[in-house]
mmCIF file of the N, C-alpha and C atoms, coordinates in Angstrom:
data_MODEL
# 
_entry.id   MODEL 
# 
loop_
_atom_site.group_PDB 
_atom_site.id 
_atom_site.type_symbol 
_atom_site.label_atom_id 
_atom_site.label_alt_id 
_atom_site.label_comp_id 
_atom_site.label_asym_id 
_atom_site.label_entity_id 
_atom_site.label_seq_id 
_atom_site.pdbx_PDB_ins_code 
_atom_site.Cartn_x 
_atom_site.Cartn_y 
_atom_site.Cartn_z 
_atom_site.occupancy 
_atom_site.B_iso_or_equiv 
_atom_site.pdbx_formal_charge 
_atom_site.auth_seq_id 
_atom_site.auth_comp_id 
_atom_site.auth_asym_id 
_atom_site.auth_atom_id 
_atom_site.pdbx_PDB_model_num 
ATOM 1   N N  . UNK A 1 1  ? 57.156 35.727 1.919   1.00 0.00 ? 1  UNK A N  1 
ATOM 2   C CA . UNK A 1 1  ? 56.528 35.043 3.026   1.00 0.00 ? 1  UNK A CA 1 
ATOM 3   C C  . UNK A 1 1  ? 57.332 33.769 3.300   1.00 0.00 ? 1  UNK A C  1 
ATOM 4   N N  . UNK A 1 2  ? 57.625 33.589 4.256   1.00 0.00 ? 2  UNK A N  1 
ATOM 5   C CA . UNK A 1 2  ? 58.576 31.873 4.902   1.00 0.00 ? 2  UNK A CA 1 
ATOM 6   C C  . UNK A 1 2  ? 57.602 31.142 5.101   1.00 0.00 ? 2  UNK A C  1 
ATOM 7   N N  . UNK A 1 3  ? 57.819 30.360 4.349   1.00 0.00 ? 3  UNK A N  1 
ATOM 8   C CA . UNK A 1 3  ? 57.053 28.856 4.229   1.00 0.00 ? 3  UNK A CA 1 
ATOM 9   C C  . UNK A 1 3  ? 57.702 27.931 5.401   1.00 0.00 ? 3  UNK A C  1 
ATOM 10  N N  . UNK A 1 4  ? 59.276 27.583 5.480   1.00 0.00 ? 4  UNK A N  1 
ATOM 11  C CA . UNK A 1 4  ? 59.744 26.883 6.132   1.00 0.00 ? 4  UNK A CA 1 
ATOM 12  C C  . UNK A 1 4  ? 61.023 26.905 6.073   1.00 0.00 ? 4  UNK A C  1 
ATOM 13  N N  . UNK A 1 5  ? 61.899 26.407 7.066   1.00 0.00 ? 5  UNK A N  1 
ATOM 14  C CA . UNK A 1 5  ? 63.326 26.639 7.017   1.00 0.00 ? 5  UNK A CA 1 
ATOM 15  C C  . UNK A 1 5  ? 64.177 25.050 7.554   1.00 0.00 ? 5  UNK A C  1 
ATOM 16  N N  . UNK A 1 6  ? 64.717 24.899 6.949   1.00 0.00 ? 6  UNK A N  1 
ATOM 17  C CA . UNK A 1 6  ? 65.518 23.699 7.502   1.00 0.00 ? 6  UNK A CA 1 
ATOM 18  C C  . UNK A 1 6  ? 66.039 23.823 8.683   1.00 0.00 ? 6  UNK A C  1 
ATOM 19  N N  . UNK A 1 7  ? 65.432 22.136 9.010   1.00 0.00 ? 7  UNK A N  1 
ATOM 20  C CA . UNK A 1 7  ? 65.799 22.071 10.614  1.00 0.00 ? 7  UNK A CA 1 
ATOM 21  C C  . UNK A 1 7  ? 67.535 21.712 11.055  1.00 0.00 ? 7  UNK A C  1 
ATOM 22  N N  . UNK A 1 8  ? 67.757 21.012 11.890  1.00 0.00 ? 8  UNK A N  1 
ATOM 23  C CA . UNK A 1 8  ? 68.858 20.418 12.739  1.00 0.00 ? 8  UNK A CA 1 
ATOM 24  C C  . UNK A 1 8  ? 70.107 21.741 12.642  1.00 0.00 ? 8  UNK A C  1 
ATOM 25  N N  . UNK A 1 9  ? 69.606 22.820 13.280  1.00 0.00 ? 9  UNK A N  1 
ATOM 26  C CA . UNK A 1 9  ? 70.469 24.025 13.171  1.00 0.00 ? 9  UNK A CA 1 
ATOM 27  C C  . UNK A 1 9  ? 70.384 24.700 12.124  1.00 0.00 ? 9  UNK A C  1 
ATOM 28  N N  . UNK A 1 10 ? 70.223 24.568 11.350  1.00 0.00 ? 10 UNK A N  1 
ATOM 29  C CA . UNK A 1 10 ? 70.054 25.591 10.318  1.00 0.00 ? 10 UNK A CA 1 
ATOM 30  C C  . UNK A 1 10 ? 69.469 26.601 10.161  1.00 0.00 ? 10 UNK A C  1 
ATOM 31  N N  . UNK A 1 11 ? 69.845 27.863 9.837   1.00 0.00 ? 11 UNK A N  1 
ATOM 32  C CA . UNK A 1 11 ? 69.337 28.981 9.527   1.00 0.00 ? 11 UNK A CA 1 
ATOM 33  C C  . UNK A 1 11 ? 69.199 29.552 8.365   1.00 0.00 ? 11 UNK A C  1 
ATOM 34  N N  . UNK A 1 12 ? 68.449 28.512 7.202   1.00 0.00 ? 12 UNK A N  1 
ATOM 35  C CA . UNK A 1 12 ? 68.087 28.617 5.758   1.00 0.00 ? 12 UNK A CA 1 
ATOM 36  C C  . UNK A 1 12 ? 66.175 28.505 5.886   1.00 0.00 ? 12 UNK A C  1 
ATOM 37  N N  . UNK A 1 13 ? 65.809 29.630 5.338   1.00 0.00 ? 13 UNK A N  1 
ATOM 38  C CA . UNK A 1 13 ? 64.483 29.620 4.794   1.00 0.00 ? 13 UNK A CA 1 
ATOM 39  C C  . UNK A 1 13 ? 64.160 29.297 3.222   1.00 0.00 ? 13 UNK A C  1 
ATOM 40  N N  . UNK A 1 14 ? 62.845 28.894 3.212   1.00 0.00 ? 14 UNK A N  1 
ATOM 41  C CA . UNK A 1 14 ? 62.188 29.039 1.822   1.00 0.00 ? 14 UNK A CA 1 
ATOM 42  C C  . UNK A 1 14 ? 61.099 29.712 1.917   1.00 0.00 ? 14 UNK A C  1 
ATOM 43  N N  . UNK A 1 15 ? 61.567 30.979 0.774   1.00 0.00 ? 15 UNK A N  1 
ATOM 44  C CA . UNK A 1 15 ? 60.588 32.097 0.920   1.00 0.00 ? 15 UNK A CA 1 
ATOM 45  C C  . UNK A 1 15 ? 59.384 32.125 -0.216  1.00 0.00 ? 15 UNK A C  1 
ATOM 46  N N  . UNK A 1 16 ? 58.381 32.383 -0.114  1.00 0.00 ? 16 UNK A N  1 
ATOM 47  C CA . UNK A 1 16 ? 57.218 32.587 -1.320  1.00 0.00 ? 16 UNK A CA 1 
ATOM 48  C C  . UNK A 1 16 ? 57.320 33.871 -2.026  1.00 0.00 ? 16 UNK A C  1 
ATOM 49  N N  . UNK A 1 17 ? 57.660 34.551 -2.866  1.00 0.00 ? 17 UNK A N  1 
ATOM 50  C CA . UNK A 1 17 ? 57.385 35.838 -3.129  1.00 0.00 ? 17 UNK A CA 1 
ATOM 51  C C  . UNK A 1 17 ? 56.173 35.940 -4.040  1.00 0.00 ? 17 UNK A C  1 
ATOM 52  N N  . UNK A 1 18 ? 55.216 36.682 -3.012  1.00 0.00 ? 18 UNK A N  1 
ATOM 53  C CA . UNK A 1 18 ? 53.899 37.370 -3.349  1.00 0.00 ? 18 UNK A CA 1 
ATOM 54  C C  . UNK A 1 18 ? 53.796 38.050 -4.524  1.00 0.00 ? 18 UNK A C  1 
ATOM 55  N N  . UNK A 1 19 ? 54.667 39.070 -4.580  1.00 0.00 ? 19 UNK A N  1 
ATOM 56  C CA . UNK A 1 19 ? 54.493 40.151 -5.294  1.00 0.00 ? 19 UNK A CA 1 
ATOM 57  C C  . UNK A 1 19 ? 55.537 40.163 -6.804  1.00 0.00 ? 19 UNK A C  1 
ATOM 58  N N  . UNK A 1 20 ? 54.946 41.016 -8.105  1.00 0.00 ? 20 UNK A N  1 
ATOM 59  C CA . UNK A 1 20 ? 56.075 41.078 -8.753  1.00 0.00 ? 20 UNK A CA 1 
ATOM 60  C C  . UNK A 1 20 ? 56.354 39.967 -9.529  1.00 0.00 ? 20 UNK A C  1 
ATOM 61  N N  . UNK A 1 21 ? 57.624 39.898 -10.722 1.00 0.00 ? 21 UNK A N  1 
ATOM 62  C CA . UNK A 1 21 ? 57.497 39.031 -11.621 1.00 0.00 ? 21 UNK A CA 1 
ATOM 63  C C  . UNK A 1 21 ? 58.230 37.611 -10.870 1.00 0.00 ? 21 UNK A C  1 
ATOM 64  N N  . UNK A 1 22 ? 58.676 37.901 -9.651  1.00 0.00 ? 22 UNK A N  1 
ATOM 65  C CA . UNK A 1 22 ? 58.775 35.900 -9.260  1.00 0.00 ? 22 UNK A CA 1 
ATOM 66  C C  . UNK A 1 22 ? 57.497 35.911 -8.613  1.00 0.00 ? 22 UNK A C  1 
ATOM 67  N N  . UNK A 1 23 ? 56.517 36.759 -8.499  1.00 0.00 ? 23 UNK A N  1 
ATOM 68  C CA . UNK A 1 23 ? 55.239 35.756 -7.667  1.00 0.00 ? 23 UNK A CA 1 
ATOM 69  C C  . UNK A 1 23 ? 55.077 34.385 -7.476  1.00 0.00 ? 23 UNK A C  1 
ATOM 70  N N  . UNK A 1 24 ? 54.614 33.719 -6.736  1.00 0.00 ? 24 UNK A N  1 
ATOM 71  C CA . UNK A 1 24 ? 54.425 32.023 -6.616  1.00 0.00 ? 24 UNK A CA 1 
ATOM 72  C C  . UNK A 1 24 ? 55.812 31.129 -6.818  1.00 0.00 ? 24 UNK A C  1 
ATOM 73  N N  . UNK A 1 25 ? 57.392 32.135 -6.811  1.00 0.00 ? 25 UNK A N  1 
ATOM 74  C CA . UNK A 1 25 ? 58.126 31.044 -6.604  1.00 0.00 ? 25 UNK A CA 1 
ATOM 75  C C  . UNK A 1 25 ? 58.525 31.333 -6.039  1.00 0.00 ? 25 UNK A C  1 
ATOM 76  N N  . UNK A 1 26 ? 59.783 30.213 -5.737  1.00 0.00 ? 26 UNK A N  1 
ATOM 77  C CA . UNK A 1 26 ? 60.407 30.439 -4.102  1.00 0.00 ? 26 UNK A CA 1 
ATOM 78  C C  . UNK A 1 26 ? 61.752 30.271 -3.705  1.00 0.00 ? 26 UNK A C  1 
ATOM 79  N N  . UNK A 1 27 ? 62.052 31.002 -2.824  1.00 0.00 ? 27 UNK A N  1 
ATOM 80  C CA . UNK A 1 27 ? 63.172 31.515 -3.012  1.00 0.00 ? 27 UNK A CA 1 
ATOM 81  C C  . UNK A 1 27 ? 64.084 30.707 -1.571  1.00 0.00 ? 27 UNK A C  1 
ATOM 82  N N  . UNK A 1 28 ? 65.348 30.684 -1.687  1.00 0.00 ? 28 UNK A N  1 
ATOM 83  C CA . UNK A 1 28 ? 66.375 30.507 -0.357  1.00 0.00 ? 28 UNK A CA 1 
ATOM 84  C C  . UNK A 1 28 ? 67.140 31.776 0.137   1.00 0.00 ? 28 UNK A C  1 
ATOM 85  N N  . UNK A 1 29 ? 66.914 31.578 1.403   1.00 0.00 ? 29 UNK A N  1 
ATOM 86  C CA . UNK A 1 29 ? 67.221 32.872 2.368   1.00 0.00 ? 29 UNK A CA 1 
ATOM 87  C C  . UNK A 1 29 ? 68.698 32.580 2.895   1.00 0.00 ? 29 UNK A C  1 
ATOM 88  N N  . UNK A 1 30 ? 69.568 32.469 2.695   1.00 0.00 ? 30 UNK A N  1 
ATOM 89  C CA . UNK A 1 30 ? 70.532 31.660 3.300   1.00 0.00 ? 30 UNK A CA 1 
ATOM 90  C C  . UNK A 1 30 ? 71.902 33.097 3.633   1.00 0.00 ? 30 UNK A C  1 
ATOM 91  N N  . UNK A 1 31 ? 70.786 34.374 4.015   1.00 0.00 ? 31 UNK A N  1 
ATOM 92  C CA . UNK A 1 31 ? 71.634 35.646 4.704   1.00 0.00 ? 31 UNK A CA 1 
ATOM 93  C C  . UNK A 1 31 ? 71.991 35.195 5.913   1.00 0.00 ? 31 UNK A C  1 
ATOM 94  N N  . UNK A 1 32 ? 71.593 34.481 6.767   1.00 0.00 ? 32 UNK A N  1 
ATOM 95  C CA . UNK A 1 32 ? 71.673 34.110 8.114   1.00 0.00 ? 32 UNK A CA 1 
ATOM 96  C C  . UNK A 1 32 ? 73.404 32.992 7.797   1.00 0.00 ? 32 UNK A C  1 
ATOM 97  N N  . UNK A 1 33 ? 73.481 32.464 6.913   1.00 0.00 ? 33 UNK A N  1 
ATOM 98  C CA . UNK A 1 33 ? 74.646 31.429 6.992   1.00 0.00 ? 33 UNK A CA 1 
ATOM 99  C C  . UNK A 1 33 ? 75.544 32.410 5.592   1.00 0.00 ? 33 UNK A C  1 
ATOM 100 N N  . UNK A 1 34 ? 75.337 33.650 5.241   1.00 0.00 ? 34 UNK A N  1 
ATOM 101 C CA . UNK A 1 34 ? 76.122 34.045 4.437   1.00 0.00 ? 34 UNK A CA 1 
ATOM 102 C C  . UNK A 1 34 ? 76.312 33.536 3.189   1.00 0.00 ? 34 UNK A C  1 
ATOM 103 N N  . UNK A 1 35 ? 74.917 33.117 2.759   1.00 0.00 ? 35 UNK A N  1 
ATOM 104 C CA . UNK A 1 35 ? 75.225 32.625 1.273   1.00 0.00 ? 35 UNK A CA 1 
ATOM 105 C C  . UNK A 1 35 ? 74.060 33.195 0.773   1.00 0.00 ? 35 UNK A C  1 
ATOM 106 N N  . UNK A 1 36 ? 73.414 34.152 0.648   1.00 0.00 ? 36 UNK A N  1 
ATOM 107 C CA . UNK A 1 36 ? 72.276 35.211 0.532   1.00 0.00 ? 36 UNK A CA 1 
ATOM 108 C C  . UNK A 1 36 ? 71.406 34.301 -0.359  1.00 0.00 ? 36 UNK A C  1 
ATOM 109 N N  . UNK A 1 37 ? 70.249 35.151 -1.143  1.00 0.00 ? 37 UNK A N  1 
ATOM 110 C CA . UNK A 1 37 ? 69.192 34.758 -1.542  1.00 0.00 ? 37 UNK A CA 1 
ATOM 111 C C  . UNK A 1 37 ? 69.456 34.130 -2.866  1.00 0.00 ? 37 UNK A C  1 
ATOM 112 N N  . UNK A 1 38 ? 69.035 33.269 -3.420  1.00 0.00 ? 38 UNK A N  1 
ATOM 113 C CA . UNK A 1 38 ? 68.966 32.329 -4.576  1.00 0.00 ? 38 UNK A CA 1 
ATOM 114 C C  . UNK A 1 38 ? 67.438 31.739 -4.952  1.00 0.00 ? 38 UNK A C  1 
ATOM 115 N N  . UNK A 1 39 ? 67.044 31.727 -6.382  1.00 0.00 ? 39 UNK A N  1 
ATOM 116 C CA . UNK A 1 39 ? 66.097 30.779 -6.577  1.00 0.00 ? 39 UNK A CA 1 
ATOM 117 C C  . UNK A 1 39 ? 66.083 29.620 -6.444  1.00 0.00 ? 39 UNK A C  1 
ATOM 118 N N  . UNK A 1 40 ? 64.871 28.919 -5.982  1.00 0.00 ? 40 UNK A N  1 
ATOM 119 C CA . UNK A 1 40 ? 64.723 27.327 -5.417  1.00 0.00 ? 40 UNK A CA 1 
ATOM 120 C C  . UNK A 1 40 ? 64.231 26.947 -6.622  1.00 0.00 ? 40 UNK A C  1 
ATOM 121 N N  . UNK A 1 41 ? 65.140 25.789 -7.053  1.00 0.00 ? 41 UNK A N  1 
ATOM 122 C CA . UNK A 1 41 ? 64.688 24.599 -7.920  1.00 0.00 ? 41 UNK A CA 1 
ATOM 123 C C  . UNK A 1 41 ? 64.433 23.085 -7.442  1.00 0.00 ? 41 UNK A C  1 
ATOM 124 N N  . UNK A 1 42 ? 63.796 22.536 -8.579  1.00 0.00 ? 42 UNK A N  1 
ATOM 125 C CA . UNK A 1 42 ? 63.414 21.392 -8.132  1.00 0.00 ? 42 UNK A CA 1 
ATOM 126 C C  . UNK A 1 42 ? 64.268 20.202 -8.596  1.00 0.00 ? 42 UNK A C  1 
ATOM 127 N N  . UNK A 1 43 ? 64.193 18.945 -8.369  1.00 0.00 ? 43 UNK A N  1 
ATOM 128 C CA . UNK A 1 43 ? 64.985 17.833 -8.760  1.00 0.00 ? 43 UNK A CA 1 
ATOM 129 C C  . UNK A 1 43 ? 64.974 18.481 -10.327 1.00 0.00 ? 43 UNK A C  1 
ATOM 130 N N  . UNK A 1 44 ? 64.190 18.298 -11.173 1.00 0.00 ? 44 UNK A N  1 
ATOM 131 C CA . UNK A 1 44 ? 64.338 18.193 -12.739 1.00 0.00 ? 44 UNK A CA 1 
ATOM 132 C C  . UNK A 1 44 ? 64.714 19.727 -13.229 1.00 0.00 ? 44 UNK A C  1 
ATOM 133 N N  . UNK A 1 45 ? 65.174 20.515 -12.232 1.00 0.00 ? 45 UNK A N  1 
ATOM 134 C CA . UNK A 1 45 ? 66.420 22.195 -12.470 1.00 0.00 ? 45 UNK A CA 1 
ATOM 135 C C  . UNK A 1 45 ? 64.974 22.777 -12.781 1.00 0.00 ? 45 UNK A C  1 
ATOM 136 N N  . UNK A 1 46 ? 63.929 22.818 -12.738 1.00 0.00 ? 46 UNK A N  1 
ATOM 137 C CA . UNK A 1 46 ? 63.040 23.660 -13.330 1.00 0.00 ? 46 UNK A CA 1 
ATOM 138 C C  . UNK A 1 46 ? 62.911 24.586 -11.616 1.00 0.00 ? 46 UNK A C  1 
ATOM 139 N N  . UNK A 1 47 ? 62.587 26.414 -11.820 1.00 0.00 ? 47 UNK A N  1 
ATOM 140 C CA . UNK A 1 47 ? 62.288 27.043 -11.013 1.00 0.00 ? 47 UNK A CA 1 
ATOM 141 C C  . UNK A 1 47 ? 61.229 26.222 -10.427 1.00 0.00 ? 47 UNK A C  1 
ATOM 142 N N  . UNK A 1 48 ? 61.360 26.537 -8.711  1.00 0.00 ? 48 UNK A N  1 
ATOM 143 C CA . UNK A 1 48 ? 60.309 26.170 -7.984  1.00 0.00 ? 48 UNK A CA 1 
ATOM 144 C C  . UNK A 1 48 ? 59.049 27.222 -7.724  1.00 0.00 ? 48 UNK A C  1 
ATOM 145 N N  . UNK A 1 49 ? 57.993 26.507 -8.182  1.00 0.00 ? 49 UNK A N  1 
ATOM 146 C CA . UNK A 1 49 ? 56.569 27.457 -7.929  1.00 0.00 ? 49 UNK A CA 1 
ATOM 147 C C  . UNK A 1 49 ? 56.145 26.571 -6.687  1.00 0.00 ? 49 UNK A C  1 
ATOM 148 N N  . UNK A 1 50 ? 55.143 27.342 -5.843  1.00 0.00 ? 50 UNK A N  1 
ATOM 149 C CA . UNK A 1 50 ? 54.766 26.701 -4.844  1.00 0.00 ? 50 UNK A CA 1 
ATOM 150 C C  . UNK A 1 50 ? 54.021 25.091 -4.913  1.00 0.00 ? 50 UNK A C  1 
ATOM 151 N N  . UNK A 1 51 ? 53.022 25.194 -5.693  1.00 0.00 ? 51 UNK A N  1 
ATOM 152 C CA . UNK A 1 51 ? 52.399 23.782 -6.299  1.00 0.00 ? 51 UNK A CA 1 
ATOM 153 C C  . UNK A 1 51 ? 53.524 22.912 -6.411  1.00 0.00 ? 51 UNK A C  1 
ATOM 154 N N  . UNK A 1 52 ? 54.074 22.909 -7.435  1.00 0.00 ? 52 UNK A N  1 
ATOM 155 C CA . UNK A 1 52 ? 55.042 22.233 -7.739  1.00 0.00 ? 52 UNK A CA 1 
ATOM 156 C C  . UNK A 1 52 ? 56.519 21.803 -6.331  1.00 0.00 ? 52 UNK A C  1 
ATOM 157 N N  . UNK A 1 53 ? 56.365 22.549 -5.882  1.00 0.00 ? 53 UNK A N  1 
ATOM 158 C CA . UNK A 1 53 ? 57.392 22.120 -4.641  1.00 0.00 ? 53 UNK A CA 1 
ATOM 159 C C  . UNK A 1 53 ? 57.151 21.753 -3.837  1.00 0.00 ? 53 UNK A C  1 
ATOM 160 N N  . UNK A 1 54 ? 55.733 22.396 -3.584  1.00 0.00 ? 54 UNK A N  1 
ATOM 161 C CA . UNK A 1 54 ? 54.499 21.174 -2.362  1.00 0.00 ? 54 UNK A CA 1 
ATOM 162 C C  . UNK A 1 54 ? 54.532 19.840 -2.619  1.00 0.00 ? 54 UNK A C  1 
ATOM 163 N N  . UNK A 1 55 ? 54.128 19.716 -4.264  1.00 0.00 ? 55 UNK A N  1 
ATOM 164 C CA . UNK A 1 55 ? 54.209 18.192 -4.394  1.00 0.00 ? 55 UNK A CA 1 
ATOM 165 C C  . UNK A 1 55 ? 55.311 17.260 -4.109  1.00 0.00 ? 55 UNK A C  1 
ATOM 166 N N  . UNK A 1 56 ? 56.414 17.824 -4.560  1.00 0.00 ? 56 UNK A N  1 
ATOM 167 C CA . UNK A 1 56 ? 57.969 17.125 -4.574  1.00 0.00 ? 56 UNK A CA 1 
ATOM 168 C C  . UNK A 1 56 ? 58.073 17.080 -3.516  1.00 0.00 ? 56 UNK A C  1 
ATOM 169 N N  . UNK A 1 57 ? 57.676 17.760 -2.066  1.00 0.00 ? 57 UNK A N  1 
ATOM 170 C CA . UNK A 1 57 ? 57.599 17.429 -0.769  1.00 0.00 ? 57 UNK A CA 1 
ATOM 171 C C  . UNK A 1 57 ? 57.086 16.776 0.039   1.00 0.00 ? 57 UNK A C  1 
ATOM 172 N N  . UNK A 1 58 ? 55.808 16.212 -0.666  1.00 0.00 ? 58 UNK A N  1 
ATOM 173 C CA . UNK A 1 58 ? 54.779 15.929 -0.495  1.00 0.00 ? 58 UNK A CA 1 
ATOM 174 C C  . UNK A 1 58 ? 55.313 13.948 -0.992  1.00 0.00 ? 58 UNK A C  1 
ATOM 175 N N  . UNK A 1 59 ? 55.680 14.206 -2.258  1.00 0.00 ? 59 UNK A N  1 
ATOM 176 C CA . UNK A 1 59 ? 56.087 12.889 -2.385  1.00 0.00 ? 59 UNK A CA 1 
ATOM 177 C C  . UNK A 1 59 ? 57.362 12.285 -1.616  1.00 0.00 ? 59 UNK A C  1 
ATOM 178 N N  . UNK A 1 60 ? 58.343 13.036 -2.011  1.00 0.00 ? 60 UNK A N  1 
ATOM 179 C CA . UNK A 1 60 ? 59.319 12.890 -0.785  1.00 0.00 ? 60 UNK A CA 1 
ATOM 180 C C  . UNK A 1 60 ? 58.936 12.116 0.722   1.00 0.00 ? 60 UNK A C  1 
ATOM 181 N N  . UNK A 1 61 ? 58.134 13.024 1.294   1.00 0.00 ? 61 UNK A N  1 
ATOM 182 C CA . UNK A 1 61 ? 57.466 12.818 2.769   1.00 0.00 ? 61 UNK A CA 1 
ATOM 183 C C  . UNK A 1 61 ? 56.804 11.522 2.565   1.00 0.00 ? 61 UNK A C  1 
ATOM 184 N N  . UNK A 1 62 ? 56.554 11.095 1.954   1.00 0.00 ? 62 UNK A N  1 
ATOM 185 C CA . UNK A 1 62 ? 55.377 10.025 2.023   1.00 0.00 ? 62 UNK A CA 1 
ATOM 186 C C  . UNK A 1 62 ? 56.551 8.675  1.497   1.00 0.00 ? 62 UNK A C  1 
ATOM 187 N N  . UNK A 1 63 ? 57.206 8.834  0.876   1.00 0.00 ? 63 UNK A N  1 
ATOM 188 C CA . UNK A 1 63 ? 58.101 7.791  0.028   1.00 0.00 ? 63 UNK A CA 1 
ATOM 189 C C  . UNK A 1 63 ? 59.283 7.649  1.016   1.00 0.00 ? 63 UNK A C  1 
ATOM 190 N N  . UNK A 1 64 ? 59.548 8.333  2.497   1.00 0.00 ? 64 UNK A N  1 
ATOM 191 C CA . UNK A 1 64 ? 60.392 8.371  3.365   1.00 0.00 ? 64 UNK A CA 1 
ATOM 192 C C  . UNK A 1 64 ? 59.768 8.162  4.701   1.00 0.00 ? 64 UNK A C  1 
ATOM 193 N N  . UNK A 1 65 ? 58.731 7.596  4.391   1.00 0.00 ? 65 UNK A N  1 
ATOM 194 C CA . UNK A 1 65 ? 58.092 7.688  5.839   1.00 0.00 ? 65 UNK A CA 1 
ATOM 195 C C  . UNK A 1 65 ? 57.766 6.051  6.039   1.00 0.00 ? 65 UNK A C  1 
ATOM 196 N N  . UNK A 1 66 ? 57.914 5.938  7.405   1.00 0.00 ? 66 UNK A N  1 
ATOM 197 C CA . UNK A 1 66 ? 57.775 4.385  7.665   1.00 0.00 ? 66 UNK A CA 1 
ATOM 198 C C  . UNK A 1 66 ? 56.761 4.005  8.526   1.00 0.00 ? 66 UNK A C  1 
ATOM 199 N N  . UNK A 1 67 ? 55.987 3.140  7.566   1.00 0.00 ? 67 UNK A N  1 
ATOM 200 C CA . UNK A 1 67 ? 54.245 2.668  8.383   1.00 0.00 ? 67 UNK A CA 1 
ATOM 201 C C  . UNK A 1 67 ? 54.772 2.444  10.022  1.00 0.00 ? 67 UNK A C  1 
ATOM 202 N N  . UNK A 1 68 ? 53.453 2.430  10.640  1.00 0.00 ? 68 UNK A N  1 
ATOM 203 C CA . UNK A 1 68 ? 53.542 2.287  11.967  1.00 0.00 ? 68 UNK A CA 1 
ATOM 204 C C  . UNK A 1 68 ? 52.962 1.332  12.468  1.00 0.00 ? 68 UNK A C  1 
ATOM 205 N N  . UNK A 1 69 ? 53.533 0.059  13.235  1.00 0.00 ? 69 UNK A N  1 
ATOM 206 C CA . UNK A 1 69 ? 52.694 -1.211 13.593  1.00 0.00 ? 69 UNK A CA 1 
ATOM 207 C C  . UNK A 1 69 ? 52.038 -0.920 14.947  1.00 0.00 ? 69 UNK A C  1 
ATOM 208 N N  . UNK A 1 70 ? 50.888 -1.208 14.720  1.00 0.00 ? 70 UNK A N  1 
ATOM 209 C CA . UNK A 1 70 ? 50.073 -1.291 16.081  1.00 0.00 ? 70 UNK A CA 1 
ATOM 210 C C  . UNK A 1 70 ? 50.523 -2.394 16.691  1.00 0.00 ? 70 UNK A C  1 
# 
């Protein structure tokens, strides 16, 4: 399942696989730019499970984001 794919041109997904012994981790699609499928890790090299990569995105997003003055 595609969760999301990097923007500004890019044609790389991150995939969820449902089924089977990677269930809940996630994968890079990168057939579209010729560098085919690979497991997604996180900053600390550990496989990416969905939880776990939500968060690191999650913190990311928030630690890169700039308040807004009324």
């Amino acid at each position: 399942m595609e969760l999301c794919h990097l923007s500004h041109g890019m044609r790389v997904a991150n995939l969820l696989v449902v089924t089977g012994e990677e269930a809940g981790y996630l994968w890079r699609d990168g057939r579209a730019e010729n560098s085919g499928l690979s497991p997604l890790f996180l900053r600390d090299a550990s496989k990416a499970q969905f939880s776990s990569w939500y968060l690191e995105w999650l913190q990311d997003s928030l630690a890169n984001s700039k308040p807004k003055l009324l």
